[in-house]
C-alpha positions in Angstrom: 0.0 0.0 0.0 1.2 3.4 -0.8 1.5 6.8 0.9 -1.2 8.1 -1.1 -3.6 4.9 -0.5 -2.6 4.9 3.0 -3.9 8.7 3.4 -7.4 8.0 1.9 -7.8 4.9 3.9 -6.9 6.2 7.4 -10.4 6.9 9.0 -11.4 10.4 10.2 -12.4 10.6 14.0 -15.2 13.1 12.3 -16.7 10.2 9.6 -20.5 10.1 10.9 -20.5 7.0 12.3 -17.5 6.9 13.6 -18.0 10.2 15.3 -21.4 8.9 16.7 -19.8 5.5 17.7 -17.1 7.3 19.8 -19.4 9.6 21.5 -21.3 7.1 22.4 -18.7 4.9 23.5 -17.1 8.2 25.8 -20.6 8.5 27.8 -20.1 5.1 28.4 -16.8 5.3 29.6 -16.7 8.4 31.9 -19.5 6.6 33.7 -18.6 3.9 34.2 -15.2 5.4 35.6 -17.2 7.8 38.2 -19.4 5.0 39.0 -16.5 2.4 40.0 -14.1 5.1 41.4 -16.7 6.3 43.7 -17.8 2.8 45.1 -14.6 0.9 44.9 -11.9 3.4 44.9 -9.8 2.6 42.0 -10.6 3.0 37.5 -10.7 0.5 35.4 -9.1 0.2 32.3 -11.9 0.3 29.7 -9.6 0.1 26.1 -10.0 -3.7 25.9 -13.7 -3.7 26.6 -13.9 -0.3 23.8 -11.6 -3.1 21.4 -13.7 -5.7 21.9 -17.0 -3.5 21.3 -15.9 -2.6 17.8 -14.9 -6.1 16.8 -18.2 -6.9 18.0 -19.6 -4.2 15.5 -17.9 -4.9 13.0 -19.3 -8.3 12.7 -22.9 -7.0 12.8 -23.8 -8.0 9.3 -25.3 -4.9 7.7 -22.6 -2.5 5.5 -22.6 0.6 7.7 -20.7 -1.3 10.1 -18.2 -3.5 7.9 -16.1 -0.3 8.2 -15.2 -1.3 11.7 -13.2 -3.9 10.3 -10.5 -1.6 10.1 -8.2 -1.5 13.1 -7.8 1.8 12.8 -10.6 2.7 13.5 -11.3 -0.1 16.3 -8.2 2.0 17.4 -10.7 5.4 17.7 -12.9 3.5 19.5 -10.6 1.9 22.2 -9.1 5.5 22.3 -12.4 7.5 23.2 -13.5 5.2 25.4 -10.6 4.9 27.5 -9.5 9.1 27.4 -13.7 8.9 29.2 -12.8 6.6 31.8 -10.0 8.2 33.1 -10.6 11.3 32.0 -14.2 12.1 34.3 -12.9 9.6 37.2 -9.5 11.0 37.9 -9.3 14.3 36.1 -12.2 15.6 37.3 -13.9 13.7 40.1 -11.0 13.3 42.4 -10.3 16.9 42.5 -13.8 18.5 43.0 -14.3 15.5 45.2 -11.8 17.7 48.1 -13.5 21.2 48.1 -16.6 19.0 49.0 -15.7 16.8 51.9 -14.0 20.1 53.0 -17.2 21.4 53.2 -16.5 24.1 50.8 -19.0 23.7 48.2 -18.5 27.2 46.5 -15.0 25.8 45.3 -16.1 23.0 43.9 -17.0 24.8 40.1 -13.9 27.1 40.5 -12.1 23.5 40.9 -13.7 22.2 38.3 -12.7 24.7 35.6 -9.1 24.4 36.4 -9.2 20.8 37.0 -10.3 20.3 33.3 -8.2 23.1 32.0 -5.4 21.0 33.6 -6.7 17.6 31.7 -6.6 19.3 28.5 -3.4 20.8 29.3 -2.2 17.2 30.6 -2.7 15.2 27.0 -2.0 18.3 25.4 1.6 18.2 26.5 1.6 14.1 26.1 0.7 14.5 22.5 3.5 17.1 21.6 6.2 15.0 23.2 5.5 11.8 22.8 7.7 9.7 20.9 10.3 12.5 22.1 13.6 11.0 23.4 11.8 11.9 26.9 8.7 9.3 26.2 9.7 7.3 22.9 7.1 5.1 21.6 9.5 2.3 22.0 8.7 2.7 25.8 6.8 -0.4 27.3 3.5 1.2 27.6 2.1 -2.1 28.7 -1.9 -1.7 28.7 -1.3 -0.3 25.0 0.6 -3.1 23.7 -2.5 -5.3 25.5 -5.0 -3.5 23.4 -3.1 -3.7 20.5 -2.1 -7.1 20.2 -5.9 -7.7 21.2 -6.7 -6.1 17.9 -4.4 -7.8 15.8 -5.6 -10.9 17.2 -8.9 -10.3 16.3 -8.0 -9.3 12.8 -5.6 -11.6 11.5 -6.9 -14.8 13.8 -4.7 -18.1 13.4 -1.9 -19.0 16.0 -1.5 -15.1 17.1 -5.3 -14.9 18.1 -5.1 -18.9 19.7 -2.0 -17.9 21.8 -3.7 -14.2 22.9 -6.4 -16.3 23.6 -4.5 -18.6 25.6 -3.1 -15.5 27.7 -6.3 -14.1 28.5 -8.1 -17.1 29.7 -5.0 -17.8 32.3 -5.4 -14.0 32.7 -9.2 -14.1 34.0 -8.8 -17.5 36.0 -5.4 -15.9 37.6 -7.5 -12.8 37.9 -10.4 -14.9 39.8 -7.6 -16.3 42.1 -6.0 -12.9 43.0 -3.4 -12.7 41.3 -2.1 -9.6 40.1 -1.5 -10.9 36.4 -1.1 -7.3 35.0 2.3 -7.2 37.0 3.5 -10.6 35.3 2.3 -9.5 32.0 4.2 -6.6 32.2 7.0 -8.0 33.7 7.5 -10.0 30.2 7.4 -7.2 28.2 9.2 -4.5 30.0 12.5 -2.7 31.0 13.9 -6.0 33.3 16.0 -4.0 35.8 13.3 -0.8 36.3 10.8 -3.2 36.6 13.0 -5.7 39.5 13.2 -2.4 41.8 9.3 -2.2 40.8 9.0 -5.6 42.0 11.2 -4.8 45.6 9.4 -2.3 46.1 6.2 -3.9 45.7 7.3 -6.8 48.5 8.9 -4.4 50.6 5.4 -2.9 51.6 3.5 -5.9 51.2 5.7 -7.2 54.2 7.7 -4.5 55.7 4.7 -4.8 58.8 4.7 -8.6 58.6 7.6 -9.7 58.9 9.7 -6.2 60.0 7.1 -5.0 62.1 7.6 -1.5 60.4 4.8 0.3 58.3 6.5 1.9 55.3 4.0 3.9 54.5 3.2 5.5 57.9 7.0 6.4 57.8 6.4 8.0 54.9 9.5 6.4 53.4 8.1 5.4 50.0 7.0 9.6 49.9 10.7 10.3 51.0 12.3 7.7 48.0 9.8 9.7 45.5 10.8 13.1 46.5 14.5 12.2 46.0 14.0 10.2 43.1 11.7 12.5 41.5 14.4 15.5 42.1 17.4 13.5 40.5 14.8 12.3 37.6 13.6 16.3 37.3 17.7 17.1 36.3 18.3 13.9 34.1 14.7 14.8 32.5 16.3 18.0 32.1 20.1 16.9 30.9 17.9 15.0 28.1 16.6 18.4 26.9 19.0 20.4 27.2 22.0 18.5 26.5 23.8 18.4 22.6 24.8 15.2 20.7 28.4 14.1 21.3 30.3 14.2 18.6 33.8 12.5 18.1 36.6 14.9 18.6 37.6 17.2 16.2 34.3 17.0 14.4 33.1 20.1 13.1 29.2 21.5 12.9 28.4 20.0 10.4 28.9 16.5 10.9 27.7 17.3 14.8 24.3 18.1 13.4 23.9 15.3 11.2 24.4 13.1 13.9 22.2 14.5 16.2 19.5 14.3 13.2 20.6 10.6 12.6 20.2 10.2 16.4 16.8 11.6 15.8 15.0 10.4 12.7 13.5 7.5 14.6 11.6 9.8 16.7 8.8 11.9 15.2 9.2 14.2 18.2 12.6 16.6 18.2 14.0 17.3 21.2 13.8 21.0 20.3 9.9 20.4 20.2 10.0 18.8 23.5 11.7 21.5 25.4 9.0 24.2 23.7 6.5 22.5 24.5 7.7 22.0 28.4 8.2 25.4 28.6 4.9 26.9 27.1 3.2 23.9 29.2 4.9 25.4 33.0 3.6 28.7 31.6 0.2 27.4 30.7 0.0 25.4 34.4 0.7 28.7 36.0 -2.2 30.5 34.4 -4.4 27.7 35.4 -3.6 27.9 38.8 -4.1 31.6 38.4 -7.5 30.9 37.1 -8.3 28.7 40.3 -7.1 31.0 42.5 -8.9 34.4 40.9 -12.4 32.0 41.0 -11.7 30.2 44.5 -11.4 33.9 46.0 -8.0 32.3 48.0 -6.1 35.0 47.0 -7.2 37.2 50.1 -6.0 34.3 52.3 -2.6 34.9 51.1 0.0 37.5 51.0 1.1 38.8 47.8 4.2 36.6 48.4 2.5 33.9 49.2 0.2 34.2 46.3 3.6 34.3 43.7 4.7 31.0 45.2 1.3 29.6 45.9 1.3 30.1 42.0 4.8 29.1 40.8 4.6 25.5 43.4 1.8 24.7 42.0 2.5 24.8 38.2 5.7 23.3 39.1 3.7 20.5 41.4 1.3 20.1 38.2 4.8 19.7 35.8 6.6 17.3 37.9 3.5 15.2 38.7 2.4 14.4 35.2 6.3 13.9 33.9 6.9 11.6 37.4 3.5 9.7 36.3 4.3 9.4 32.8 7.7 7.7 33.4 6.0 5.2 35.8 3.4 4.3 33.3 5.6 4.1 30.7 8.4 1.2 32.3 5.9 -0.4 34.4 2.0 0.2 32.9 1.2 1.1 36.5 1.0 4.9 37.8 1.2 6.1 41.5 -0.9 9.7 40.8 -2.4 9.1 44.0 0.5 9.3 45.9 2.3 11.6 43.8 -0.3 14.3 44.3 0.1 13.1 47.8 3.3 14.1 47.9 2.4 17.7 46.4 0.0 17.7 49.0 2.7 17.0 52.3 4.8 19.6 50.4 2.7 22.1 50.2 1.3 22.0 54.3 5.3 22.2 55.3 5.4 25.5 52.7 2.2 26.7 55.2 -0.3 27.1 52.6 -3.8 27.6 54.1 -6.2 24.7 53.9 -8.3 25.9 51.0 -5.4 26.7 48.9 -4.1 23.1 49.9 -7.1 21.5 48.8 -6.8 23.1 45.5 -3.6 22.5 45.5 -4.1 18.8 45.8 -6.8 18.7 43.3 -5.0 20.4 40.8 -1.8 18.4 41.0 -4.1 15.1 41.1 -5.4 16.4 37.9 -2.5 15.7 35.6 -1.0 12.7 35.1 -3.6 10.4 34.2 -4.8 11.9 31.0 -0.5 11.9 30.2 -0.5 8.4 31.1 -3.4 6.6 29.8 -3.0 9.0 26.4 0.3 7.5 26.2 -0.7 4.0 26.4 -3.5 4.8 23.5 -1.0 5.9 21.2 1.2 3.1 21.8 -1.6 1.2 20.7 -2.1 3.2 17.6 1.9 3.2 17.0 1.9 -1.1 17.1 -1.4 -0.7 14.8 0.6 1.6 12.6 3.5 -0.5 11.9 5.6 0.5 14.4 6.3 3.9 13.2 8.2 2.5 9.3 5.5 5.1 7.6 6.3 8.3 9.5 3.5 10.2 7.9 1.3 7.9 8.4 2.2 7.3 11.8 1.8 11.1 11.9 -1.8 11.3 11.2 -2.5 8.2 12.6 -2.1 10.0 16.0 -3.1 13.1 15.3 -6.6 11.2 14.7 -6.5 10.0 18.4 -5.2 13.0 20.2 -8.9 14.7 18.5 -10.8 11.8 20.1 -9.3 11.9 23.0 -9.9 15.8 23.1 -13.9 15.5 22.2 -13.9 12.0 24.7 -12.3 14.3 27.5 -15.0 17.3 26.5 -17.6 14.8 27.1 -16.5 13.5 30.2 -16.3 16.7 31.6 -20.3 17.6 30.8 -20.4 14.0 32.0 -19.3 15.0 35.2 -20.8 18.2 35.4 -24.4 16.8 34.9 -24.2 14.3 37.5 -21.7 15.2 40.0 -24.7 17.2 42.6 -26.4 13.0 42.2 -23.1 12.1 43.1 -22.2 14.5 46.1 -26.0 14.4 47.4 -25.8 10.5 48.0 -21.9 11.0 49.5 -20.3 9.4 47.0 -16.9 10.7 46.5 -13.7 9.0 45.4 -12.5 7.4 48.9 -8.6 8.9 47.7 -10.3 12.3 48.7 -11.4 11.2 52.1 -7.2 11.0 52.5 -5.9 14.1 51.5 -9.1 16.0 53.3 -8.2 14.2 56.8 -3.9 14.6 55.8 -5.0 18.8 55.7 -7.4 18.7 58.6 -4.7 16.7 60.5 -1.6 18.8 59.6 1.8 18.6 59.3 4.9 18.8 61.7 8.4 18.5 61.9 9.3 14.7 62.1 7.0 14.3 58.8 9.4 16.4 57.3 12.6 14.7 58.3 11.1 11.8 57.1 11.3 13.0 53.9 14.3 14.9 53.8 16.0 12.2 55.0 14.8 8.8 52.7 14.8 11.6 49.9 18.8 10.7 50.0 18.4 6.8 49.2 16.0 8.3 46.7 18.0 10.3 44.8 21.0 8.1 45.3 19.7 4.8 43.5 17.6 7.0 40.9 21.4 8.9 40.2 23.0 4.7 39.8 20.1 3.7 37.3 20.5 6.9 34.9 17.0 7.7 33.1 17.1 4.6 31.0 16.1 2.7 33.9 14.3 4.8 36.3 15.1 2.6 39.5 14.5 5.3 41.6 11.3 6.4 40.7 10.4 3.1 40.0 11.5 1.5 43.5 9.1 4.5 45.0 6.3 3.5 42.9 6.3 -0.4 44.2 6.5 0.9 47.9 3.2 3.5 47.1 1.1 0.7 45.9 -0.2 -2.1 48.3 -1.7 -4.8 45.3 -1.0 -8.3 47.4 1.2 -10.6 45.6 2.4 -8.3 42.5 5.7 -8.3 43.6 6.1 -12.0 43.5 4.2 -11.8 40.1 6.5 -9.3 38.6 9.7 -11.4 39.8 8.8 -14.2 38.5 7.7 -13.3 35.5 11.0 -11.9 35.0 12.6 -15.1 36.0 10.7 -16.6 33.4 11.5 -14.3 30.8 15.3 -14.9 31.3 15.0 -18.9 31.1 13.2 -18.6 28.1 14.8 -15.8 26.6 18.0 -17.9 26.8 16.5 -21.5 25.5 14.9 -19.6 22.8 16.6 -16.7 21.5 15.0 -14.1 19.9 12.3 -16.4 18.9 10.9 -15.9 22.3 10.1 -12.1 21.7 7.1 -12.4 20.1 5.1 -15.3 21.9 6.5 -13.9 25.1 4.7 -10.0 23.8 1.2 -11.6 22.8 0.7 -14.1 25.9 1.6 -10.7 28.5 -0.5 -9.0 26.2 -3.1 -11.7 27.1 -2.2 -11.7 30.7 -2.9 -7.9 30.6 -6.4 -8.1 28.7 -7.7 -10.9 31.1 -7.0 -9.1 34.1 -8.6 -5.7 32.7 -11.3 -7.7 31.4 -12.0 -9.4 35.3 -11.6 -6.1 37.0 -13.9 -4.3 34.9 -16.8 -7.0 35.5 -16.4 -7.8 38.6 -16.1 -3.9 39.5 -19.2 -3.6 37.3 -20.7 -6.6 39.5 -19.6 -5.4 42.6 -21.0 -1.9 41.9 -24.4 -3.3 40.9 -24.8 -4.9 44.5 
């Protein structure tokens, strides 16, 4: 197929029934996200179940919907459906969720508007530098390759849809017996030694109480590990974008500039695009929290100093979180926004920010990152789908197609959330997350929480400084000792394990099986979470 034949055949997210189909699909979603978030706490990954739906579609036997054959536009599907999800649940409910339980109702709306100026902002920024040397599309991206190779499956059938097949079913009965099979999935296809400290980390606070008789978390260690790591990763993100190509001695321009655009032409993202886009993005996140403050009336809380760094924390809070986010989603297909906006959060009481400004604070920094991360895993769907990026133009437009759906899916899950959120408030149900950082600003801070940090910060910064960015074992150790998901360390370790045997008795050969059964792992597990959450939620 040519460039020219590939052009006319790529669909349009604005084609009528494709337009239509993704709306639709995007109501869906952000429901089902506030619906689940609100009663069990946690989002489920809806890409494989907005997949599936097309295939289904596709084989509904009247012409209008023989279009949906095309994987591309499955692609559009999966894509809308998923920005939804996380887009109304995380984006938007967490953060108006605080100025309610703080019984502050008149900032909810002011919230609101920056929270989803935020969102926007979020993918905006994803979508300019992704496939960037900062977030290649070579990254793991795990749930995308799971959607992907879900696709292919379905299209192409034979031994690659027998063996995904294969890897699902283990996937829902590993699922059904708890365990995590997302973390062994991933564990097959991505970065071994960020995804080991990922796997410490995991045990170490699954036992640390157990069998230390210490509570990581209450010691705020994993928070102290993140703050260093994140620090050390905020310089190497930085050394990335700022630093040149090196060049052999004695070479001249010339030949220093063809190799940096030799280094380059893999990437559709420059790194001289990257670091514009970074830059306009801070400037962006500090009008935003402008925005909240004018609306919120906080500023006559705060002195006019206080107000300047009130406003320059918080866009920085809002940068660091999404790029700290988007680095854990991208090695391990799991992200700690939570906890990162947690962090933001302890950060911001020690500063001695007053509690209204705190609780905006935490809502807005809780607003970015998952529309970075789960964008990123939908266009690492769409890059697999693609061909792995050998058509650059098509790849081009390709995405270009997704980062519009996204956009209209996260306009409709924010009128999704603004319809319904008073049903939501009126009957108390508010992301439990909330209920955290309400009772961590009521409670406040003090000295020894501080040390706490400052002082595992070191560690932190230490092992993130060994691994270099390639790796991310910092960051990455961090994120294992912020979640509590029983078992997933074990699960990530030994799928490791396994992927070394094998990768030895087989070779190369072992790439692809070893991609399409985590792949199947993956899509099994989503698939159980999402309806048994969907079960759970109907009791």
């Amino acid at each position: 197929m040519n460039q020219e034949e590939k052009e006319k055949k790529h669909p349009r997210i604005f084609e009528p029934v494709t337009f239509i189909l993704t709306i639709v699909t995007a109501v869906f979603g952000a429901i089902i996200g506030m619906q689940i978030i609100t009663s069990l706490g946690v989002t489920p990954n809806t890409s494989i179940i907005g997949a599936l739906l097309a295939m289904l579609i596709a084989r509904i036997p009247m012409t209008l919907f023989k279009r949906y054959k095309s994987m591309h536009r499955q692609n559009l599907v999966q894509t809308s459906i998923s920005a939804a999800t996380f887009g109304a649940a995380n984006s938007l409910l967490i953060p108006i969720g605080i100025p309610f339980l703080m019984g502050a109702p008149e900032l909810i709306v002011p919230m609101l508007i920056g929270a989803a100026l935020a969102m926007f902002v979020d993918a905006g920024i994803l979508y300019k530098i992704f496939d960037s040397k900062l977030f290649p599309a070579s990254g793991t991206w795990a749930p995308g390759v799971a959607t992907a190779e879900a696709i292919i499956a379905g299209d192409k059938g034979g031994k690659r849809a027998g063996l995904l097949g294969l890897g699902t079913g283990i996937g829902i009965i590993g699922s059904f017996l708890h365990i995590p099979m997302s973390a062994f999935g991933v564990a097959f296809i991505g970065n071994i030694w960020a995804l080991s400290m990922f796997g410490i980390g995991l045990l170490i606070r699954q036992y640390s109480v157990p069998v230390f008789g210490i509570d990581v978390n209450a010691l705020y260690i994993p928070h102290g590990i993140m703050v260093g790591a994140g620090i050390v990763a905020l310089v190497q993100v930085s050394m990335l974008i700022f630093s040149k190509q090196k060049t052999p001695k004695n070479a001249n321009k010339e030949v220093a500039a063809a190799l940096e655009t030799a280094d380059e032409a893999r990437l559709t993202r420059t790194i001289k695009e990257a670091r514009r886009t970074l830059g306009i993005g801070f400037i962006v996140y500090v009008v935003v929290a402008l925005i909240i403050a004018l609306t919120a009336g906080i500023i006559t809380d705060m002195s006019p100093g206080m107000l300047i760094g009130f406003l320059l924390f918080a866009a920085f809070a809002a940068f660091v979180h999404e790029l700290i986010v988007g680095i854990a989603a991208m090695h391990s297909g799991w992200f700690p926004a939570f906890a990162v906006a947690f962090i933001t959060l302890l950060i911001g009481m020690m500063v001695g920010f007053p509690p209204l400004a705190l609780a905006l604070l935490a809502g807005f920094s809780a607003a970015t990152g998952p529309a970075f991360a789960d964008m990123g895993y939908d266009f690492k769907t769409g890059h697999i789908l693609r061909g792995n990026g050998q058509d650059r133009e098509f790849e081009i437009k390709g995405r270009k197609q997704q980062y519009i759906t996204a956009m209209i899916a996260f306009g409709v899950a924010l009128l999704t959330v603004v319809v319904t959120y008073k049903g939501y408030f009126a009957q108390n149900l508010v992301p439990p997350i909330d209920a955290v950082y309400v009772s961590t600003i009521e409670a406040g801070t003090s000295k020894d929480v501080a040390m706490q940090l400052l002082l595992w910060a070191i560690p932190g910064a230490i092992i993130q400084l060994i691994g270099g960015p390639s790796r991310q074992l910092g960051v990455m150790l961090a994120t294992g000792l912020l979640i509590l998901t029983p078992y997933a360390g074990f699960a990530v370790l030994a799928g490791i394990l396994i992927r070394i045997i094998w990768r030895k008795a087989k070779g190369k050969e072992a790439d692809t099986p070893m991609s399409i059964l985590a792949a199947g792992f993956i899509a099994g597990d989503a698939l159980y979470s999402f309806f048994n959450s969907v079960f759970k939620m109907g009791k």
